[in-house]
N, C-alpha and C positions, 0 to 999 in steps of 0.2 A: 504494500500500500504506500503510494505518496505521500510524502509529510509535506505541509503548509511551507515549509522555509526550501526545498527543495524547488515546487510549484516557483515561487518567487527568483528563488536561484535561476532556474530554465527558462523564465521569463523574460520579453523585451523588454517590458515596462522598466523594471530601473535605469537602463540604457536611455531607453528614450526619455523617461523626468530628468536626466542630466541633462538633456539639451535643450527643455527649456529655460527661462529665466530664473535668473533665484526668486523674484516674485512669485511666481508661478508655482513653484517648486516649495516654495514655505509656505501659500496655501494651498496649494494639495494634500501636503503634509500634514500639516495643522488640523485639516478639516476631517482627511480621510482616514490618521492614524494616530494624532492626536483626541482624537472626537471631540475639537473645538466647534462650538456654535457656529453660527454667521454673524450673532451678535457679540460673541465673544471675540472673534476677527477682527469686527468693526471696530472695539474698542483699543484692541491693540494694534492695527493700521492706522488707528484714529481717521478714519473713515466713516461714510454712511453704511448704513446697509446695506443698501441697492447698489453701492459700488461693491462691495463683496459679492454679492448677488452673481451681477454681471462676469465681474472679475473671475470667481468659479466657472461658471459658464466657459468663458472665451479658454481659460486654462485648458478643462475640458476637452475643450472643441480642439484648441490645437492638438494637445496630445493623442484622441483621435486620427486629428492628419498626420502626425506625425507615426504613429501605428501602421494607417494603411499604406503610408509612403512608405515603409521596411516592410512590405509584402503582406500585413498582418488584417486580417478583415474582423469582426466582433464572432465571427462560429468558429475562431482557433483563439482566442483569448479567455 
């Protein structure tokens, strides 16, 4: 059976959050393994909300293109 850090090991994803921003990369982080709020984000970017909001989003979405650009489509990840 596969163990979870193995999964992540085999995986492009760490590959690919190095190339984007450290923005991008410390809310990812924050959000998806920290299990930081959006409000708690926003407090500590000293931001709104809705630019967190957004800002998740666009993150997202690059990293997406950035996925199926190295061959990867969402039914092998």
């Amino acid at each position: 059976m596969e163990t979870a850090a193995f999964l992540v090991e085999s995986s492009p994803l760490p590959k690919i959050i190095e190339q984007l921003s450290p923005y991008y990369k410390e809310l990812l982080n924050a959000y998806y393994y920290e299990n930081c709020s959006t409000k708690q984000l926003a407090e500590y970017f000293e931001c709104s909300l809705s630019k967190i909001k957004i800002d998740l989003y666009r993150a997202r979405k690059k990293l997406k293109k950035q996925l199926e650009k190295a061959g990867y489509d969402q039914w092998l990840l």
